[in-house]
LODRENNU-619754 format. One record per residue: z, x, y of N, C-alpha, C in turn; residue in one letter. Coordinates in steps of 0.2 Angstrom, whole numbers, padded with zeros to 4 digits, always signed. Each point is the difference from the previous one (the first is absolute). Example, Ala and Ser with C-alpha at 12.3 -4.5 7.8 and 13.67 -1.06 7.14 Angstrom:
<sites>
+0039+0066-0028+0000-0004+0006+0000+0004+0006A -0004-0002+0005+0001+0004+0006+0003-0004+0005S 
</sites>
This chain:
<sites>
+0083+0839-0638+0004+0005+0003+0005+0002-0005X +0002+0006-0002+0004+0002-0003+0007+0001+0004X +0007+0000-0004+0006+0001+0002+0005+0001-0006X +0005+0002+0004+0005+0002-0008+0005-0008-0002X +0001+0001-0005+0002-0007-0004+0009+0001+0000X +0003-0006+0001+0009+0005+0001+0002-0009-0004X +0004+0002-0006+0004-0005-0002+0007+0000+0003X +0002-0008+0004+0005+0000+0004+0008-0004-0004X +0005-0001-0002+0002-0003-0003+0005-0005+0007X +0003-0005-0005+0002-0006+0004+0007+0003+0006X -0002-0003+0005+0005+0004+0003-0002+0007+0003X -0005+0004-0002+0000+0008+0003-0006-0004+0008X +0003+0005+0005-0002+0001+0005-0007+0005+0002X -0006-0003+0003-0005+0002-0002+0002+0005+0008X -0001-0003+0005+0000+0003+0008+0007-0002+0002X +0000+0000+0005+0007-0002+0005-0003-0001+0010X +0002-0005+0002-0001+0000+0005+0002+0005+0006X -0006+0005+0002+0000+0002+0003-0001+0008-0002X -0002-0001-0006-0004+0006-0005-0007+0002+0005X -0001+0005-0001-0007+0004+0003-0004-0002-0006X -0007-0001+0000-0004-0005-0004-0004+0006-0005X +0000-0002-0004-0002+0005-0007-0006-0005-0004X -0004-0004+0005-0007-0002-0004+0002-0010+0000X -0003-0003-0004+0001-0007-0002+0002+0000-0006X +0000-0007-0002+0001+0000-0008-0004-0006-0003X -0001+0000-0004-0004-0006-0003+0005-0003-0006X +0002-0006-0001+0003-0002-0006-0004-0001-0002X +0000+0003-0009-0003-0001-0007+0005-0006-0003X +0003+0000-0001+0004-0005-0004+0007+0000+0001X +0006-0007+0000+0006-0001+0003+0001-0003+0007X +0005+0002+0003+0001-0003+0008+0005+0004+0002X -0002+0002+0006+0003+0002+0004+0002-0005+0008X +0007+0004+0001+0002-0003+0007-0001+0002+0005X -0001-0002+0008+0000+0003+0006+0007-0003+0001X +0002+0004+0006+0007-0001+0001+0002+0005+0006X +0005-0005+0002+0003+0005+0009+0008-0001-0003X +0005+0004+0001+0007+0001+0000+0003-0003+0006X +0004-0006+0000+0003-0002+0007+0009-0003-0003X +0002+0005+0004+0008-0001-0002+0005+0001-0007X -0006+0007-0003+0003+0001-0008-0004-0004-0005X -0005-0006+0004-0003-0005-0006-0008+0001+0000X -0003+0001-0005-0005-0001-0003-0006-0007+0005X -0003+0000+0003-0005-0007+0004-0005+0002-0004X -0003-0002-0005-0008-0001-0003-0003-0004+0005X -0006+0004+0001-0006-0003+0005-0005+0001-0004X -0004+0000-0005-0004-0003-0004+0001+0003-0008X -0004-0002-0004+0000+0005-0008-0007-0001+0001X -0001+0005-0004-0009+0001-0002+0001+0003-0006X -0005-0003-0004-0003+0001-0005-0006+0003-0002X -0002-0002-0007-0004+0005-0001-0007-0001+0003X -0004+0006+0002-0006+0001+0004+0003-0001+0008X +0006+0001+0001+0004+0000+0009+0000+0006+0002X +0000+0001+0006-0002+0006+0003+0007+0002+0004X +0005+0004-0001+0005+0003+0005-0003+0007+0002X +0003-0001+0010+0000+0005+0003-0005+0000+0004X -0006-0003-0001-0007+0004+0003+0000-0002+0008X +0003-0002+0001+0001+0000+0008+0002+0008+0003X +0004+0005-0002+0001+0005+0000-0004+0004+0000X -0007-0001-0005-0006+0004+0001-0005-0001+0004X +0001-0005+0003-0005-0001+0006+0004+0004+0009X +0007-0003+0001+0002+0002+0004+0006+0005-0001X +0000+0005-0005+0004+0003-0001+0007+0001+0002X +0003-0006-0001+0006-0001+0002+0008-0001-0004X +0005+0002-0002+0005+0001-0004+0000-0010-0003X +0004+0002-0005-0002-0007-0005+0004-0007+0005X -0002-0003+0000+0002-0007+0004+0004-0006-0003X +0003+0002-0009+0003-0003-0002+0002+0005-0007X +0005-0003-0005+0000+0004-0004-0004-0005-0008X +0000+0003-0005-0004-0004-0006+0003+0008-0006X +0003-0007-0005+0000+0002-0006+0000-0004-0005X +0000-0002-0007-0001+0000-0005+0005-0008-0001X -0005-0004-0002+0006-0007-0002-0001+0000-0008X -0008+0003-0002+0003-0001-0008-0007+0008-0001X +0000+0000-0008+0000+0008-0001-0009+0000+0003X -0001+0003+0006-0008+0000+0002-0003+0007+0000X -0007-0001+0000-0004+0006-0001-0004+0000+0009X +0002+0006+0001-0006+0001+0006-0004+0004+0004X -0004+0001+0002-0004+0005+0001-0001+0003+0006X +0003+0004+0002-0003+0005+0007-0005+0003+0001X -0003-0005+0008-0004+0003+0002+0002+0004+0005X +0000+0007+0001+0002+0005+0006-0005+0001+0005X +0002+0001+0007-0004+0002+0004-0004+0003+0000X -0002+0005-0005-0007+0003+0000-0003-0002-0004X +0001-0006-0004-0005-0003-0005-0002-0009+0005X +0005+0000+0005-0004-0004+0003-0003+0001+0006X +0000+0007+0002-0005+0003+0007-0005+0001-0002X -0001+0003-0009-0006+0000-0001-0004-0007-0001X +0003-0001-0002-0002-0011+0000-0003-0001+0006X +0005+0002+0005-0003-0004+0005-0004+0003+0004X -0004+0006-0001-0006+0003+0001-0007-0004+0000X +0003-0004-0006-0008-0003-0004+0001-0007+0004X +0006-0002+0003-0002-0007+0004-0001+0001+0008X -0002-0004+0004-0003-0003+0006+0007+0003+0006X -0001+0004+0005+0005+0002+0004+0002-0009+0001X -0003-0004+0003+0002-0006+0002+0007-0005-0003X -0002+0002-0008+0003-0002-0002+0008+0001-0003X -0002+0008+0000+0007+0004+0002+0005-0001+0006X -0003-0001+0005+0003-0003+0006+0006-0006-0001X -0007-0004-0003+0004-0009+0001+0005+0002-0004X +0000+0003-0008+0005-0002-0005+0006+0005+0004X -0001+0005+0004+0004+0004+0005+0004-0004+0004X -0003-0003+0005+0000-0006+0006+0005-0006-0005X +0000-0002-0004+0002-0005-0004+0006+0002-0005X +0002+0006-0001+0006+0004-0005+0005+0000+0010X -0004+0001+0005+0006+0001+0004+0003-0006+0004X -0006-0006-0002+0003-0006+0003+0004-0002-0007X +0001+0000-0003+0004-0002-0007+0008+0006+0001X -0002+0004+0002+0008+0004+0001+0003-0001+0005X -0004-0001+0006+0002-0003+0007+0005-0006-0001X -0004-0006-0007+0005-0005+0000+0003+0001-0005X +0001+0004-0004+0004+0000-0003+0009+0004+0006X -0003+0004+0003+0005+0003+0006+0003-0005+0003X -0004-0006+0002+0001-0004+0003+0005-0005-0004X -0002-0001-0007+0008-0003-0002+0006+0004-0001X -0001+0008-0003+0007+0003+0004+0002+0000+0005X -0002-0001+0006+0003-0002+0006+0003-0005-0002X -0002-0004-0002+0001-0008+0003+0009+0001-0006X -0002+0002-0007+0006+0002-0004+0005+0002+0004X -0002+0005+0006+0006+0003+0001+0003+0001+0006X -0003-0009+0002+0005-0001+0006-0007-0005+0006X -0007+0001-0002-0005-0003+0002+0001+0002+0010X +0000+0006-0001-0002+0006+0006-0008-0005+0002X -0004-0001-0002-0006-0003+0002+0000-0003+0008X -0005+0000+0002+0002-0005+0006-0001-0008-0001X -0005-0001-0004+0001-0009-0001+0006-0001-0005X +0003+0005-0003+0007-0001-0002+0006-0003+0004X -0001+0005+0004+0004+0001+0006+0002-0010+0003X -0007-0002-0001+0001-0008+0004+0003-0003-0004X +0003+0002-0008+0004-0005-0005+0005+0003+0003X +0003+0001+0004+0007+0001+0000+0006-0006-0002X +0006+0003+0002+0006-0007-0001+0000-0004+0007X -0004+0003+0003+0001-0007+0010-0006-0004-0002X -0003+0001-0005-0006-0006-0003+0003-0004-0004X +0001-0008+0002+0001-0002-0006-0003-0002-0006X -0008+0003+0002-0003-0002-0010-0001+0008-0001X +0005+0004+0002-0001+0008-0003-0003-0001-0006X +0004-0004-0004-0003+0002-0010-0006-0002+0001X +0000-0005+0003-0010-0004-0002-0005+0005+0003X +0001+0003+0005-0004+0005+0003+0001+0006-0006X +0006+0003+0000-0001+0006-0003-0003+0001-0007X +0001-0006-0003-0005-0006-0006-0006+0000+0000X -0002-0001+0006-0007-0002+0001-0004+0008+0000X +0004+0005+0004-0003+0008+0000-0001+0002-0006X +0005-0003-0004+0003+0003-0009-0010-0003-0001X +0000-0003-0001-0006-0004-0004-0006+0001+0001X -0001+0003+0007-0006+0002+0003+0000+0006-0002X +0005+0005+0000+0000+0009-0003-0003+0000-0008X +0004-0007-0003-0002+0000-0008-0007+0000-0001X -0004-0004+0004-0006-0005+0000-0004+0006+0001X +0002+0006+0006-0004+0006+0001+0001+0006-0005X +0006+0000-0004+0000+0005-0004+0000-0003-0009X -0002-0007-0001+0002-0001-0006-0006-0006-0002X -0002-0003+0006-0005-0006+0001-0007+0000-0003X -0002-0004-0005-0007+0001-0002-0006-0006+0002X -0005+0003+0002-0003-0004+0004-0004-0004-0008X +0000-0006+0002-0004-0003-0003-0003-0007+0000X -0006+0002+0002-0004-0006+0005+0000+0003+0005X +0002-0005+0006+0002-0002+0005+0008+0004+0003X +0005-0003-0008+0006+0000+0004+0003+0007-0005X +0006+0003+0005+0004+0006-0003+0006-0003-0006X +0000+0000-0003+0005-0002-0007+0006+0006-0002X +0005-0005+0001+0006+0006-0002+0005-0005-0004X +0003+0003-0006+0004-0003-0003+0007-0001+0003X +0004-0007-0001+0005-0004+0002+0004+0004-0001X +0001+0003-0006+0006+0005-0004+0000+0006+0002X -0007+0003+0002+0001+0007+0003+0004+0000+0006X -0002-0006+0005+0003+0001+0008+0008-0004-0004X +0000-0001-0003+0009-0004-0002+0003+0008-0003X -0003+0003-0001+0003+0006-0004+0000+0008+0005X -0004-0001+0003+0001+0006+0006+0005-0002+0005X -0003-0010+0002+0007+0001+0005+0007-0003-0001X +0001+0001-0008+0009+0001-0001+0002+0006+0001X -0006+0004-0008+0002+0006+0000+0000+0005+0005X -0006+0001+0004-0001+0004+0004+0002-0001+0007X +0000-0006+0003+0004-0001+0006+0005-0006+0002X +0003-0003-0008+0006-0004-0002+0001-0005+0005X -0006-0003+0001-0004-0006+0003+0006-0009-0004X +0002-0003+0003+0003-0006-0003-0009-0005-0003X -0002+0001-0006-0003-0003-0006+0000-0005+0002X +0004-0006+0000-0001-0007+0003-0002-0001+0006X +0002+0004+0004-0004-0001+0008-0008+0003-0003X -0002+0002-0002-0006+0003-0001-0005-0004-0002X +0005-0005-0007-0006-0005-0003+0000-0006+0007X +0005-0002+0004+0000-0005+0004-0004+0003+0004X -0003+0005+0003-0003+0002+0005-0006-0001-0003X -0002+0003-0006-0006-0002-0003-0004-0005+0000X +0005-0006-0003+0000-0008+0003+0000-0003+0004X +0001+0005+0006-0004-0003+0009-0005+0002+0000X -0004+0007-0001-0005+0003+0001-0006-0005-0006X +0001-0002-0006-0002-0002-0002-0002-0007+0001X +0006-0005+0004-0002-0006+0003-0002+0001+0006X -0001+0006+0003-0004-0002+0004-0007+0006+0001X -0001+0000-0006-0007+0002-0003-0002+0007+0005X +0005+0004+0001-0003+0007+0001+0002+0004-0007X +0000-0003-0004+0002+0005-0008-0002-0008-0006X -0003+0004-0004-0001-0006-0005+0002+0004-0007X +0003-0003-0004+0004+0001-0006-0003-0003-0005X -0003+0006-0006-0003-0004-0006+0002+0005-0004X -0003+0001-0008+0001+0004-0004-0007+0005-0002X +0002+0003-0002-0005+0005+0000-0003+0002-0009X -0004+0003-0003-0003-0001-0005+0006-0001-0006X +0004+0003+0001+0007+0004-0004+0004-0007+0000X -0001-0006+0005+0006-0005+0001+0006+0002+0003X -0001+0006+0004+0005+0002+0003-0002-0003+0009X +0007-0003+0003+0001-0001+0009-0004+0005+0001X -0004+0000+0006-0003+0004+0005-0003-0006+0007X +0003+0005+0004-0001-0002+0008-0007+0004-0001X -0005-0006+0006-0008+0002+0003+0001-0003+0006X -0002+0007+0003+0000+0000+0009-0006+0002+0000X -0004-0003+0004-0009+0001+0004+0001+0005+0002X +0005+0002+0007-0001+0005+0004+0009+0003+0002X -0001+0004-0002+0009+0002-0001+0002+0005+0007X -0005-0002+0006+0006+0001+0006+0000-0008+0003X +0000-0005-0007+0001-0008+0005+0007+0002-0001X +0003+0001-0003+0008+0001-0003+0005+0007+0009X -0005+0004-0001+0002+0003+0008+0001-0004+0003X -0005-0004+0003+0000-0004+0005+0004-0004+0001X +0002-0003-0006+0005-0006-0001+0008+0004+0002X -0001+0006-0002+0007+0003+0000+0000+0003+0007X -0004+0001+0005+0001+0001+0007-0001-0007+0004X -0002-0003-0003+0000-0009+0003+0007-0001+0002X +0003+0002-0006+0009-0002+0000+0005+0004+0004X -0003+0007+0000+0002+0002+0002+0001+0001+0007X -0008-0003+0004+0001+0000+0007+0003-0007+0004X +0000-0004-0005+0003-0007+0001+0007+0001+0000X +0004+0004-0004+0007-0001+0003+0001+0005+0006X -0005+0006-0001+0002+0003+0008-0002-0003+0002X -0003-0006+0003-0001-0003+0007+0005-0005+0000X +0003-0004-0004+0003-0007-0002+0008+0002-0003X +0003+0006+0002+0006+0002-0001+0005-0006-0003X -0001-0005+0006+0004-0004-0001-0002-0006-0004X -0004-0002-0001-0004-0002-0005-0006+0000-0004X +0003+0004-0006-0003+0001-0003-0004+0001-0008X -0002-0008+0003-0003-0004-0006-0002-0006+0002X -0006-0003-0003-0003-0006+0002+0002-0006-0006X -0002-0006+0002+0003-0005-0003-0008-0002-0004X +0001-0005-0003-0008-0004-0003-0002-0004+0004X +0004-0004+0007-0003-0003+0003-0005+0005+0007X +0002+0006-0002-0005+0004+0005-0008+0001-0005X +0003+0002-0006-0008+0001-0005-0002-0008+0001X +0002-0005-0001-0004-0005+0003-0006-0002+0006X +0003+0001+0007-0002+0000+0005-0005+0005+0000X +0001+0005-0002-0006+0008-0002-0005-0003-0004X +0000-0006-0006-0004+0000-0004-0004-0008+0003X +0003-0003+0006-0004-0006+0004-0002+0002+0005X +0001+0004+0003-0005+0005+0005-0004+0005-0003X -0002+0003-0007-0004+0002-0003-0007-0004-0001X +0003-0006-0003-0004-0006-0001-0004-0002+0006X +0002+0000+0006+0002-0003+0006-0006+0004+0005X +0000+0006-0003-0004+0003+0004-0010+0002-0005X +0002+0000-0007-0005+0002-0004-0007-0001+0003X -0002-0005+0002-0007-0001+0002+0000+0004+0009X +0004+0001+0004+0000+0003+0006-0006+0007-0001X -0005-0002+0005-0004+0006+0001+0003+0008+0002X +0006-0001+0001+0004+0008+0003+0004+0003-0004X +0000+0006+0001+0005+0002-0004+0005+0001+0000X +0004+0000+0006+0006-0002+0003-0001-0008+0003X +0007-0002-0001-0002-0009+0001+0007+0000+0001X +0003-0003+0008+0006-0004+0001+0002-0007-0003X +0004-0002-0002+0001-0007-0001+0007-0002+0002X +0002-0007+0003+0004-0001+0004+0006-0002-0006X +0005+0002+0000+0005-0004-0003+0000-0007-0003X -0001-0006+0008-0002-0006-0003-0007-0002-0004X -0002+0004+0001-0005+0000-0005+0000+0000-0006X +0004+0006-0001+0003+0003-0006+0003-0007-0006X +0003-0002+0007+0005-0005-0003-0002-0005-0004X -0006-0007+0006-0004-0003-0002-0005-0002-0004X -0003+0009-0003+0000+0001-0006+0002-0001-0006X +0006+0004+0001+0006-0001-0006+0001-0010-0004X +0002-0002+0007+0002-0006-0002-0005-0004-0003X -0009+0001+0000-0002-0004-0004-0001+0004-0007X +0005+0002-0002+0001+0002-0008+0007+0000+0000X +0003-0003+0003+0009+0000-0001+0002+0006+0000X +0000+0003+0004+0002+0008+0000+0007-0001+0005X +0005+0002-0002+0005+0000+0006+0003+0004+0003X -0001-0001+0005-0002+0005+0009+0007+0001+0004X +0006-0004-0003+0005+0001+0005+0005+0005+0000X -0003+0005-0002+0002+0007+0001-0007+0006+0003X -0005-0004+0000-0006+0006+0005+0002+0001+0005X +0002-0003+0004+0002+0005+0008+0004+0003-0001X +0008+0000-0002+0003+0006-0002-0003+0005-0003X -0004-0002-0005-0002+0007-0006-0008+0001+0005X +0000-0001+0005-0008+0004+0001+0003+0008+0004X +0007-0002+0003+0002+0007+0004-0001+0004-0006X +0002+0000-0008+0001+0004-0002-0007+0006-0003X -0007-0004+0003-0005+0004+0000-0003+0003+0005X +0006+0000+0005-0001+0004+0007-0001+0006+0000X +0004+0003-0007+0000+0007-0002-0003+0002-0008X -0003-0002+0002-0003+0000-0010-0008+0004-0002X -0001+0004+0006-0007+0003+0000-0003-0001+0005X -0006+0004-0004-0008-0001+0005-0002-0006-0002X +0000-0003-0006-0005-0003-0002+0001-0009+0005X +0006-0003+0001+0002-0004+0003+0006-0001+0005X -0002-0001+0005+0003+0000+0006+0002-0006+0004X +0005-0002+0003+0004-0006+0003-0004+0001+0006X -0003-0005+0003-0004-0001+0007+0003-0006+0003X -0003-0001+0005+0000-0006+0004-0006-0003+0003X +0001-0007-0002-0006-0004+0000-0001-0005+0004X -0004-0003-0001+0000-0006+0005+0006-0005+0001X +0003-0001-0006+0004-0006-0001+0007+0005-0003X -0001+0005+0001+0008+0002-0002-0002+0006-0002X +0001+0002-0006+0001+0008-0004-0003-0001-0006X -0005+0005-0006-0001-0003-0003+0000+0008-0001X -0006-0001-0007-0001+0010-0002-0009+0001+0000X +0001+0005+0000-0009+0006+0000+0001+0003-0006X -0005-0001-0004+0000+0003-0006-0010+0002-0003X +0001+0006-0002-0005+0004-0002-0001-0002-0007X -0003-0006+0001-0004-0002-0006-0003+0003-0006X -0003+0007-0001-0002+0004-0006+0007+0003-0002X +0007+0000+0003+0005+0003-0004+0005-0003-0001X -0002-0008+0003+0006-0006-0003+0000+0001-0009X -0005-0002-0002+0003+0001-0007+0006+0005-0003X +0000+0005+0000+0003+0008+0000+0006-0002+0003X +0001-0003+0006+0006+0001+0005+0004-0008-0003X -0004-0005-0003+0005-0003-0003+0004+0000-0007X -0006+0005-0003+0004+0003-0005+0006+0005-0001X +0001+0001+0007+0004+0006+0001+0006-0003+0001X +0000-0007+0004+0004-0003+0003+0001-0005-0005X -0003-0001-0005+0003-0002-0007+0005+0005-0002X +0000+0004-0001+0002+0002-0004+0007+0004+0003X +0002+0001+0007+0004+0002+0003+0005-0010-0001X -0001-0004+0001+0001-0007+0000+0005+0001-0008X -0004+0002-0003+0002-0001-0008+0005+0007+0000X -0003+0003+0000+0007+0005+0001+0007-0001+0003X -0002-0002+0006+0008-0006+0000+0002-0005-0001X -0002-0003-0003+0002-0006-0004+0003+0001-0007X -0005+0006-0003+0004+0003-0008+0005+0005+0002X +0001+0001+0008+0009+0004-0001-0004+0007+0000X -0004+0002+0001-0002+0008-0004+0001+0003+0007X +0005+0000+0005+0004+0004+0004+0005+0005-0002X 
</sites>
């Protein structure tokens, strides 16, 4: 496909955020930046190089530019205009004009969806980070990672992959995020095995998440626990314990919902040395903690009911809320 060729020098502005869309660009050689203006300052959100494509989201949903991009050293590029790609896309599959359509507007949606968040996080799962929560940051954290993972995330395999440095670099620069709460929140999520940390061909950090609304979930876990537990709220390690012998305690049971009695609970415990002189007080604190486990009464006292296919999930959550307050990250 033919287009015109435009040599750019370092520093010249190619478009501007918010420009009406005059085609795509192809880099030939050099690098250019993408970049949003917040507060007088420059945010790069990626560089592309040569054989990189700026814009074409705007030819698909013909929508004013969605960032800005100019020149970081002297590059060559090539315009392709909208009549040179309407004839293009004559010769492909309506189908698949759709999807790449359908797919330019979920990528602008979230892109929109980080300007909210930039400018105050109007969102409504924003909205439950507030300052009457006390892990607002870990939550607001949490929505940060999950936006990046839908706008920046590369799947490979199994898991979505995103670089350590890009999410350290958007959440100073772009919503001046405290950097050390970020890695310490990393190093719960990664001990407790909803995020695994490796390096990627380059030897650069990158976070790999399986299924990136486990991270949603985690962040509304949190946050329906302090609304119900106002007054306490946070769990101790001798509760993850007791969750993880009645785990054990119920695994062979034919139902899928299974009561067990406290003392029982307890009994258990004690032929592994587990110590239980805090479970009666800490069982109240699962009164209010979901659907998935519930404080009943039993033959011999009070014990819990718990839904066996989403213990695992729910003790990871409760790991991680445990660890959140123990590392201070209120």
């Amino acid at each position: 496909m033919s287009g015109t060729n435009q040599i750019i020098k370092p520093g010249q502005v190619l478009f501007k955020f918010g420009d009406q869309s005059d085609g795509m660009y192809i880099v030939r050689r050099g690098e250019v930046c993408v970049y949003l203006e917040k507060e007088g300052k420059e945010v790069v959100l990626a560089k592309i190089g040569a054989g990189g494509m700026i814009g074409e989201m705007s030819l698909f949903d013909q929508q004013p530019r969605s960032a800005s991009v100019k020149a970081k050293t002297e590059s060559e590029v090539t315009r392709i205009s909208q009549d040179d790609f309407t004839k293009l896309m004559k010769q492909i599959p309506k189908w698949f004009v759709g999807l790449m359509s359908a797919l330019s507007s979920r990528l602008r949606a979230t892109n929109e969806r980080l300007t909210q968040l930039e400018r105050g996080g109007t969102s409504a799962t924003l909205q439950a980070a507030s300052n009457d929560n006390p892990y607002a940051t870990a939550i607001r954290q949490l929505h940060i990672i999950v936006l990046l993972l839908h706008k920046d995330g590369e799947k490979v395999g199994k898991d979505w992959i995103l670089r350590v440095a890009s999410i350290e670099q958007v959440m100073d620069q772009v919503f001046g995020e405290d950097i050390s709460k970020f890695n310490k929140l990393l190093e719960i999520l990664v001990s407790a095995e909803l995020v695994q940390q490796r390096q990627d061909n380059y030897k650069k950090p990158v976070i790999a998440v399986a299924n990136r609304t486990s991270l949603t979930s985690l962040a509304n876990f949190i946050t329906e626990f302090c609304k119900h537990n106002a007054n306490h709220p946070y769990l101790t390690y001798d509760v993850i314990s007791m969750l993880r012998v009645a785990q054990r305690l119920v695994a062979s049971a034919p139902y899928e919902s299974v009561s067990v009695g406290l003392d029982e609970l307890i009994k258990e415990a004690k032929k592994n040395n587990i110590d239980t002189s805090n479970w009666e007080k800490e069982l109240e604190t699962l009164a209010n903690s979901g659907e998935v486990v519930k404080v009943v009464k039993t033959s011999n006292g009070m014990g819990i009911k718990e839904r066996k296919a989403d213990m695992p999930v729910f003790i990871q959550h409760c790991q991680v809320l445990a660890d959140l307050y123990k590392a201070k990250l209120i």
